[in-house]
Kinemage of the C-alpha trace (Angstrom):
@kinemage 1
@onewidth
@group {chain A} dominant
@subgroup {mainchain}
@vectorlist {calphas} color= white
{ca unk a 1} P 10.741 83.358 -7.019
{ca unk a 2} L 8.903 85.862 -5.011
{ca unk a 3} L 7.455 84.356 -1.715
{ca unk a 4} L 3.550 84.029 -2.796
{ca unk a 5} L 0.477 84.031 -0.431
{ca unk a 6} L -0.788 80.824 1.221
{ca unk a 7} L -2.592 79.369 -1.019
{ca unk a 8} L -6.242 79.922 -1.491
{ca unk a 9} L -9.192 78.373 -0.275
{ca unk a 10} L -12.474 77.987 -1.467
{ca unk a 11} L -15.212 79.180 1.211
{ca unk a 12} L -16.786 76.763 2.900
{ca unk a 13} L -20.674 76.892 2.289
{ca unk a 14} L -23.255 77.652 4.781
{ca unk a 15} L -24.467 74.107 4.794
{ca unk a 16} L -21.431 72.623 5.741
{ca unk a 17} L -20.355 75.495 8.404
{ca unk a 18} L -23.295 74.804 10.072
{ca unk a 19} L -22.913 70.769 9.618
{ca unk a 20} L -20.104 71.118 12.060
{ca unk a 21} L -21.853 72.323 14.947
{ca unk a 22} L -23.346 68.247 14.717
{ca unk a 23} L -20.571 66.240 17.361
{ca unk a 24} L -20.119 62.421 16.665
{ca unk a 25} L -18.343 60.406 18.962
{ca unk a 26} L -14.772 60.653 19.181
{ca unk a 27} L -13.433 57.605 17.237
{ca unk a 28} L -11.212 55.005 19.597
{ca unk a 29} L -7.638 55.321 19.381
{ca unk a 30} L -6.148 52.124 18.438
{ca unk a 31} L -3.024 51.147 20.834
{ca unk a 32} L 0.309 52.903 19.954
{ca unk a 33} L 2.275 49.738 19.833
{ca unk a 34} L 0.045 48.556 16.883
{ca unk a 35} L 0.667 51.103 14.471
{ca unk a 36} L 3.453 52.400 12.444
{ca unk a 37} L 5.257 55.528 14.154
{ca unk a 38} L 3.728 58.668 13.262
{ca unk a 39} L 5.066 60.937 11.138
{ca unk a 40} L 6.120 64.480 12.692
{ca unk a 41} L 6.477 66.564 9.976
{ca unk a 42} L 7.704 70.233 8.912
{ca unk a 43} L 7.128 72.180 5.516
{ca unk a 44} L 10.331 74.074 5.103
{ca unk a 45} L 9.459 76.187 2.569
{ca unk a 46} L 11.582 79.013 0.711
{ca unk a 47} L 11.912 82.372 -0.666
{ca unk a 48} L 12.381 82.337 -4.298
{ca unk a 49} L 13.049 79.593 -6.317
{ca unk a 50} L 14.459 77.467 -3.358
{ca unk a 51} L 18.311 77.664 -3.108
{ca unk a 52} L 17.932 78.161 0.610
{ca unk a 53} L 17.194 74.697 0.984
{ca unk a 54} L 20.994 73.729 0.006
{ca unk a 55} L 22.304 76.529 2.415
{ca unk a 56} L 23.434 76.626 6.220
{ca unk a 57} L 20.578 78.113 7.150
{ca unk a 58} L 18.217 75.096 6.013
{ca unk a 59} L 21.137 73.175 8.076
{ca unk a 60} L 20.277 75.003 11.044
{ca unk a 61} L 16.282 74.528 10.302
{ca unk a 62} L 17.318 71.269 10.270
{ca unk a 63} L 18.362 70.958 13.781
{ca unk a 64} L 15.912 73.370 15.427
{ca unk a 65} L 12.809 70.931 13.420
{ca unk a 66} L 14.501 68.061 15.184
{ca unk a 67} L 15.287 69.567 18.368
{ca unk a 68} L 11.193 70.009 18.247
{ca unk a 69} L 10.771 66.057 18.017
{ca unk a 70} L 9.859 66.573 14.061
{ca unk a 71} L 11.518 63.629 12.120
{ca unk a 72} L 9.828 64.200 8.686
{ca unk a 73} L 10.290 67.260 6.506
{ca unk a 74} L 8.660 68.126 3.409
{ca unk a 75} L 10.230 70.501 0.388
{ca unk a 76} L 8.707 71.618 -2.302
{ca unk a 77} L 10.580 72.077 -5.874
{ca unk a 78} L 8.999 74.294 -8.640
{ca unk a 79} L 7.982 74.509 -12.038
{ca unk a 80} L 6.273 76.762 -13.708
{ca unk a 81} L 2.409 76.726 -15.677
{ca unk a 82} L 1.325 79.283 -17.953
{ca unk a 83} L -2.139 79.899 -19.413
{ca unk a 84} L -1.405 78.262 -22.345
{ca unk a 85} L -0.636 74.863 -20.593
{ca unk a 86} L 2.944 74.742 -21.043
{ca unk a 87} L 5.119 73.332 -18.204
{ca unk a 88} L 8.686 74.723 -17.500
{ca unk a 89} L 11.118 73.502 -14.689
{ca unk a 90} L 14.650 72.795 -14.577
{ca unk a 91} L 16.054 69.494 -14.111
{ca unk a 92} L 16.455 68.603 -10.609
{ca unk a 93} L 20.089 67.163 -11.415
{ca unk a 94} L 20.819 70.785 -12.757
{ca unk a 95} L 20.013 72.529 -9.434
{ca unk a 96} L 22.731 71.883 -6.905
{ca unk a 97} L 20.473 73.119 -3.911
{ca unk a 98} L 18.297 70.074 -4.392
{ca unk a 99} L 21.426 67.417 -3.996
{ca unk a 100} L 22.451 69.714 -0.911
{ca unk a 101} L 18.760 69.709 0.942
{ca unk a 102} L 19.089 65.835 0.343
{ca unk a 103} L 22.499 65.350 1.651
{ca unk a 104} L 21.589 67.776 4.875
{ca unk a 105} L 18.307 66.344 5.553
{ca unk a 106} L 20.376 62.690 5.586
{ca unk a 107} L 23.297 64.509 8.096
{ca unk a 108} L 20.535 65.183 10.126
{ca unk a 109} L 18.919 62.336 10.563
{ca unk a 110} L 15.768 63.281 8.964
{ca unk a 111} L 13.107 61.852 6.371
{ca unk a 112} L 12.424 63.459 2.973
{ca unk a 113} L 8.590 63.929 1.679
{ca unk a 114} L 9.054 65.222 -1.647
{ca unk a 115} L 6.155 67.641 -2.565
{ca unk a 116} L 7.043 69.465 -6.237
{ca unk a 117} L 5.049 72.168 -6.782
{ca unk a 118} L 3.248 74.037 -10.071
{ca unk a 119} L 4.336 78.070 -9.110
{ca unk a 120} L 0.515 79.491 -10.299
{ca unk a 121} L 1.533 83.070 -9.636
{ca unk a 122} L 1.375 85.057 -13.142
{ca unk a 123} L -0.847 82.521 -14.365
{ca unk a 124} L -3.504 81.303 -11.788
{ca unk a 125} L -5.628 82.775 -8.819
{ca unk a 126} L -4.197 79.526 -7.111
{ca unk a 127} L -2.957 75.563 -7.956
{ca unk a 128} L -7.055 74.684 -7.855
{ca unk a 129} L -7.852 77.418 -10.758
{ca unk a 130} L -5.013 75.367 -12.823
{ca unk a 131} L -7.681 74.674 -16.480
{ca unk a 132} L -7.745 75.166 -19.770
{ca unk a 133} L -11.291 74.847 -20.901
{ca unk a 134} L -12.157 73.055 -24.163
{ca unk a 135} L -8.339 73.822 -25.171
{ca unk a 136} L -7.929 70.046 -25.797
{ca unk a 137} L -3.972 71.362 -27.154
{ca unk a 138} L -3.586 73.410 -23.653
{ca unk a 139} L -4.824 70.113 -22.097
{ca unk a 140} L -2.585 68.011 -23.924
{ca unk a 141} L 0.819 70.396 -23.347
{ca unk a 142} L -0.158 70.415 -19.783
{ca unk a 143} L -0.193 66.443 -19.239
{ca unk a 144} L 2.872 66.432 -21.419
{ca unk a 145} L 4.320 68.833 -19.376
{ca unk a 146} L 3.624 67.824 -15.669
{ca unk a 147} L 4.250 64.039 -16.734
{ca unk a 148} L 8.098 65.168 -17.900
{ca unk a 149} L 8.483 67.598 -14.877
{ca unk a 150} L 6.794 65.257 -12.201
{ca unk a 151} L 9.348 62.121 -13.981
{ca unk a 152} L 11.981 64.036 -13.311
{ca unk a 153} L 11.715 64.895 -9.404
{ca unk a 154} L 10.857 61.242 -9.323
{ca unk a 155} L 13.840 60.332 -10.542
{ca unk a 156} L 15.984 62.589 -8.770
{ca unk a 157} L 14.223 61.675 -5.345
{ca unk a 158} L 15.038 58.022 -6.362
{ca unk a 159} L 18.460 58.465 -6.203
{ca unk a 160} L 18.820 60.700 -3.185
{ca unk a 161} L 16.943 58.474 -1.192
{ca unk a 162} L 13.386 59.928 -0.634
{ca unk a 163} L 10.816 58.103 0.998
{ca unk a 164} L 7.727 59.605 0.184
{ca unk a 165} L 6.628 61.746 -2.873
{ca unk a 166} L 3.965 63.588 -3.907
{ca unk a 167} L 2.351 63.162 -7.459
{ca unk a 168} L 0.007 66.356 -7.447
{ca unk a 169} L -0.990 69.240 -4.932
{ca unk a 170} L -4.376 70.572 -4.913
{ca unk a 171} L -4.514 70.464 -8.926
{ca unk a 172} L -8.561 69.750 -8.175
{ca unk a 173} L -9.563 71.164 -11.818
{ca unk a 174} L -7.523 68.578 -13.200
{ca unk a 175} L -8.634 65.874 -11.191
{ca unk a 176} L -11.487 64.571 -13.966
{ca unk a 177} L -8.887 63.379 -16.587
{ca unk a 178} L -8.639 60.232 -14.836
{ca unk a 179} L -6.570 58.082 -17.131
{ca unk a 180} L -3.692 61.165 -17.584
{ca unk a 181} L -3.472 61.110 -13.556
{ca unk a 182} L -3.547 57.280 -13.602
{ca unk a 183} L -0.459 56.965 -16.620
{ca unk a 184} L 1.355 60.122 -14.630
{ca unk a 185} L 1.164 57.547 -11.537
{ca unk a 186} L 2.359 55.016 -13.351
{ca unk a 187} L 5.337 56.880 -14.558
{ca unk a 188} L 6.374 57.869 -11.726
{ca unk a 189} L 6.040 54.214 -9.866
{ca unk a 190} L 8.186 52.973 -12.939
{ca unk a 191} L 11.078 55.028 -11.544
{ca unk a 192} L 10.414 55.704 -7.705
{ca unk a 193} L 10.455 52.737 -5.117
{ca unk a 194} L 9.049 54.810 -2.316
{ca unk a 195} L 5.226 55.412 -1.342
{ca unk a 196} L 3.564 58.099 -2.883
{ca unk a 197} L 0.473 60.284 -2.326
{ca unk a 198} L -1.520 63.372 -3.876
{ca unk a 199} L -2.157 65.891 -1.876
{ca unk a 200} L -6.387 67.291 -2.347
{ca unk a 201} L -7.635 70.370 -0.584
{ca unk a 202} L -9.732 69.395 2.435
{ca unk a 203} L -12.553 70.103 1.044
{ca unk a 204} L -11.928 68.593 -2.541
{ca unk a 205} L -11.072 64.833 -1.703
{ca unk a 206} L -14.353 63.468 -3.694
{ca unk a 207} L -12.800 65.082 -6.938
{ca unk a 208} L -10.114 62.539 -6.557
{ca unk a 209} L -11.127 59.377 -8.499
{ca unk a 210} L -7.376 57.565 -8.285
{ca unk a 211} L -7.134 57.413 -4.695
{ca unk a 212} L -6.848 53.359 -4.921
{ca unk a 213} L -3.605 53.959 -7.128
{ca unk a 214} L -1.483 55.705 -4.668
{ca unk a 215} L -0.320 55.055 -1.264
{ca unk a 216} L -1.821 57.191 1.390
{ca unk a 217} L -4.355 59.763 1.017
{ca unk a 218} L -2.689 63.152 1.623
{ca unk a 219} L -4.731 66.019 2.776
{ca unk a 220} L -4.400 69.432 3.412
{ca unk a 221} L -5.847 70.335 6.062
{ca unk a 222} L -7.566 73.435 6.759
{ca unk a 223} L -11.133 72.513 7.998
{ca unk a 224} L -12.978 75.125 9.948
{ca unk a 225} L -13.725 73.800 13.160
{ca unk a 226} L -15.929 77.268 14.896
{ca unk a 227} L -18.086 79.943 13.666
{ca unk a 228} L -16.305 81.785 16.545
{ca unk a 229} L -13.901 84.457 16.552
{ca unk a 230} L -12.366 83.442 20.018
{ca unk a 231} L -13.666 79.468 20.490
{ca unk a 232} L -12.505 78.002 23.716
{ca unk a 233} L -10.855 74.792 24.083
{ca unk a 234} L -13.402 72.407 24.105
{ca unk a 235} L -15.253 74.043 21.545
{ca unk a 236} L -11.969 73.397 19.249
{ca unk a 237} L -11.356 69.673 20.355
{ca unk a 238} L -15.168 68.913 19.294
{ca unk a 239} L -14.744 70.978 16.444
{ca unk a 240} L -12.492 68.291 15.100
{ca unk a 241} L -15.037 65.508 15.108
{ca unk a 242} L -17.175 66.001 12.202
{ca unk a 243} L -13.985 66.025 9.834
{ca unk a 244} L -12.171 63.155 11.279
{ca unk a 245} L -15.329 61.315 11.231
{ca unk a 246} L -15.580 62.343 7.655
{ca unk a 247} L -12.057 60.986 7.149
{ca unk a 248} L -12.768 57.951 8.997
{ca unk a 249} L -15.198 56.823 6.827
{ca unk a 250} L -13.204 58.138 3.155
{ca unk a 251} L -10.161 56.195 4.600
{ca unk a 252} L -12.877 52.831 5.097
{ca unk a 253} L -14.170 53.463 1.700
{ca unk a 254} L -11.034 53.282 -0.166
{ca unk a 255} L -10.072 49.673 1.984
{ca unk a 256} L -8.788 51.336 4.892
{ca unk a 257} L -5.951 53.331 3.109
{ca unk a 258} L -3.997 55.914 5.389
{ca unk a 259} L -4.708 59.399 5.309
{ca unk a 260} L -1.738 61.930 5.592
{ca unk a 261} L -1.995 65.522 6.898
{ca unk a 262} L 0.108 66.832 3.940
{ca unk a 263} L -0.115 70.169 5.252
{ca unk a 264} L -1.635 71.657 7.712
{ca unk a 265} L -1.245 75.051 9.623
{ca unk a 266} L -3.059 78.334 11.244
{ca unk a 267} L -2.436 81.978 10.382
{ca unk a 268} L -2.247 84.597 13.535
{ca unk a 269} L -5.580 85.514 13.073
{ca unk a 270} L -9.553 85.925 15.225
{ca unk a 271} L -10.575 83.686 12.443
{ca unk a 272} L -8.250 81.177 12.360
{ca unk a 273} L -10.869 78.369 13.565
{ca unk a 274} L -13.806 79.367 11.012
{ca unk a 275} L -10.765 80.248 7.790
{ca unk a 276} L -7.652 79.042 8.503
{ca unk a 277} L -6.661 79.385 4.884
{ca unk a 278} L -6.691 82.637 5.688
{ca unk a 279} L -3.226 84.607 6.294
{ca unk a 280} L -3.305 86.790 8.929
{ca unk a 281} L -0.367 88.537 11.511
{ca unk a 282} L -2.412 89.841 14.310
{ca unk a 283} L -0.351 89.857 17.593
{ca unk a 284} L -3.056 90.685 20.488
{ca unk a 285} L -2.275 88.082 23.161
{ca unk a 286} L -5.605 86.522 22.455
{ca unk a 287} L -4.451 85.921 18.703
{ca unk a 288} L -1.805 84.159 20.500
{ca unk a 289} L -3.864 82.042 22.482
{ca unk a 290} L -5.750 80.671 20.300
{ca unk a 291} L -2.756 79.826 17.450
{ca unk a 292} L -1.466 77.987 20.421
{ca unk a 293} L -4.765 75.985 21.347
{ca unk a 294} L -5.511 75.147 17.613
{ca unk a 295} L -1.950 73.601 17.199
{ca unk a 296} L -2.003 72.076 20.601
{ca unk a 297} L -5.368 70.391 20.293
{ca unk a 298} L -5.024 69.427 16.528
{ca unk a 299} L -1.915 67.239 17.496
{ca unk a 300} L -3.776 65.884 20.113
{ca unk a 301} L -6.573 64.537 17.923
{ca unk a 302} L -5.156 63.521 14.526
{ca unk a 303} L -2.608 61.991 16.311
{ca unk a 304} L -5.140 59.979 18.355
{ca unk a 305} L -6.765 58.901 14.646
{ca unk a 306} L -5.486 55.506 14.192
{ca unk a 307} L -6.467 55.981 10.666
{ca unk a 308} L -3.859 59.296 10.213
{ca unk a 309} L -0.014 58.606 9.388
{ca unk a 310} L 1.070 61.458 9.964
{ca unk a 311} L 1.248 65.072 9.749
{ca unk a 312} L 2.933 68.214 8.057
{ca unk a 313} L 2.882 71.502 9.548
{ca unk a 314} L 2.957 74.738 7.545
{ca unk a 315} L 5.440 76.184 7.681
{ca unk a 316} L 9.320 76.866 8.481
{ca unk a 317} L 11.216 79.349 6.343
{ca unk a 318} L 15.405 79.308 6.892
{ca unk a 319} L 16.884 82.514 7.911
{ca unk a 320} L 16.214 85.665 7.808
{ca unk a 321} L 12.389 85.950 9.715
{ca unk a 322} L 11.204 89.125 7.055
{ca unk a 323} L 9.712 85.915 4.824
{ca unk a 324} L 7.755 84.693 7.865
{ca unk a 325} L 4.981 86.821 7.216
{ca unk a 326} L 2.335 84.386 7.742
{ca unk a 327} L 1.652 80.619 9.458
{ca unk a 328} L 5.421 80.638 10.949
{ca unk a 329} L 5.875 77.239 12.887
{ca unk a 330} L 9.021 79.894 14.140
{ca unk a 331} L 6.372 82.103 16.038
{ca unk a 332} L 7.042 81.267 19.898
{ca unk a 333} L 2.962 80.323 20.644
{ca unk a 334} L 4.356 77.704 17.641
{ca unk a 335} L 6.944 76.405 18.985
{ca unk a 336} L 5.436 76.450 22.252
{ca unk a 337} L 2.569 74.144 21.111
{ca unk a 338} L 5.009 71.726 19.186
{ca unk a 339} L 7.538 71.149 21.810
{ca unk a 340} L 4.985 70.735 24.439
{ca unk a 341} L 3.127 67.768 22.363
{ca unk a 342} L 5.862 66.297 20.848
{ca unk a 343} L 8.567 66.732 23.221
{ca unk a 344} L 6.081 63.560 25.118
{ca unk a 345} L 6.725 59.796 24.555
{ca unk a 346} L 2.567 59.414 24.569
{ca unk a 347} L -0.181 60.386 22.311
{ca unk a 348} L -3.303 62.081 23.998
{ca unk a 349} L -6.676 60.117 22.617
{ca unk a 350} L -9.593 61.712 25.076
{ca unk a 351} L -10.606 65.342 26.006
């Protein structure tokens, strides 16, 4: 597989830009000891199809994640959608890269979220354009399809010990056929002991109506936090309390059920604050500075959210740097930002 774009995201509207110029309160952190440990997590993604997760270099990721004080790391296995609906993935017993990532991430001490992916490219602008229409066949071959595929990597995780899986990823067209999600869910818990989660688009968690059925609420992350092109710092740490108000108040309505930063990241970019979604590989030393300060002060306050789990950062490539194009956690303002937060034994709660 060809390395694609980050994916997507839809705009923002004006309204809702503009909404987060309005500061709440920052919400109380509860104490540390009363909570479960949070989860410090990596995306190591791939070039391809993903047989660089089963080689030395993911075993060196591996160590340099851990080294960073990450714990958790997240894959992502393909299959493939076409227009027509159909679903088409190879068994994750077939693909000897998948046992390998498994084995290494257990060598290394580390924790497994298991995020399979639908590859869009070909097909779809991007996994939220995923429909078919009134093609009540294309709906039906799709269901079919993602139930077998989905199964499968539930299966497989089963067995190689994963503790977390993900059921769907930003699939927010598909979101309204409630009972095919709910049965898919149910498939998978007939088969997989460990939690699970679907991951929505920030923006798209409303669309969601089977949040009670899984067991965190995974989101990806990229809210805008400034209409700025160069926001300072406390402009950024405020920025952040509209949407974890906002995520306060989902997690309350759905009987206080975790939320989980499923991914999260910034491109090197002017605009990172307003678009994050955006890719970008600016290198002025102000582009820099403000990567760092957006990763710095977004661990500080989701993990001050006693209502967040955890989080996933987007994302770590093995090897050879020419597929770090974009949102490299391997950039040194990055790593930087990481090591400084999470390299402490405390959790920052107030600006």
């Amino acid at each position: 597989m060809a390395m694609s774009p980050k994916t997507p995201r839809r705009p923002v509207g004006l309204i809702a830009l503009l909404l987060l110029g309005c500061l709440t309160a920052p919400i109380a952190a509860a104490p540390i000891e009363d909570r479960q440990v949070f989860i410090r997590g990596m995306v190591i993604s791939c070039p391809r199809g993903g047989q660089i997760w089963g080689s030395p270099e993911m075993a060196e990721s591996l160590e340099r994640v851990s080294a960073l004080g990450a714990h958790w790391v997240a894959i992502h296995p393909y299959a493939g959608v076409r227009r027509d609906g159909s679903i088409r993935f190879r068994p994750a017993g077939q693909t000897g890269f998948l046992q390998r990532a498994a084995t290494l991430a257990k060598a290394a001490g580390v924790q497994l979220f298991w995020k399979p992916h639908l590859a869009y490219w070909g097909s779809f602008a991007w996994r939220g354009d995923i429909e078919f229409g009134d093609d009540t066949e294309a709906w039906r071959r799709f269901f079919d399809g993602y139930r077998s595929f989905i199964v499968d990597q539930a299966k497989f995780a089963e067995g190689v010990g994963v503790d977390l899986l993900a059921v769907g990823v930003e699939y927010e067209k598909t979101t309204r056929f409630e009972s095919e999600w709910r049965q898919i869910i149910a498939a998978v818990r007939a088969v997989f002991s460990g939690r699970i989660t679907y991951a929505a688009n920030w923006d798209s968690l409303d669309r969601v109506p089977f949040w009670d059925a899984v067991d965190l609420i995974g989101v990806h992350a990229y809210f805008p936090l400034s209409l700025e092109d160069s926001p300072d710092r406390s402009e950024l740490w405020h920025g952040w309390d509209e949407p974890l108000e906002r995520l306060a108040q989902f997690s309350r309505r759905w009987q206080d059920k975790p939320i989980l930063f499923a991914e999260i990241g910034y491109p090197r970019s002017l605009r990172a604050a307003a678009e994050p979604w955006v890719p970008g590989i600016q290198t002025d030393p102000g582009v820099l500075s403000l990567r760092r300060t957006l990763i710095e002060v977004a661990l500080e306050r989701i993990q001050g959210a006693p209502y967040v789990e955890g989080m996933f950062w987007w994302k770590w490539i093995p090897g050879d740097d020419r597929w770090d194009r974009d949102f490299s956690m391997k950039d040194e303002e990055a790593l930087q930002a990481i090591q400084g937060q999470w390299g402490r034994t405390t959790r920052s709660t107030a600006q």
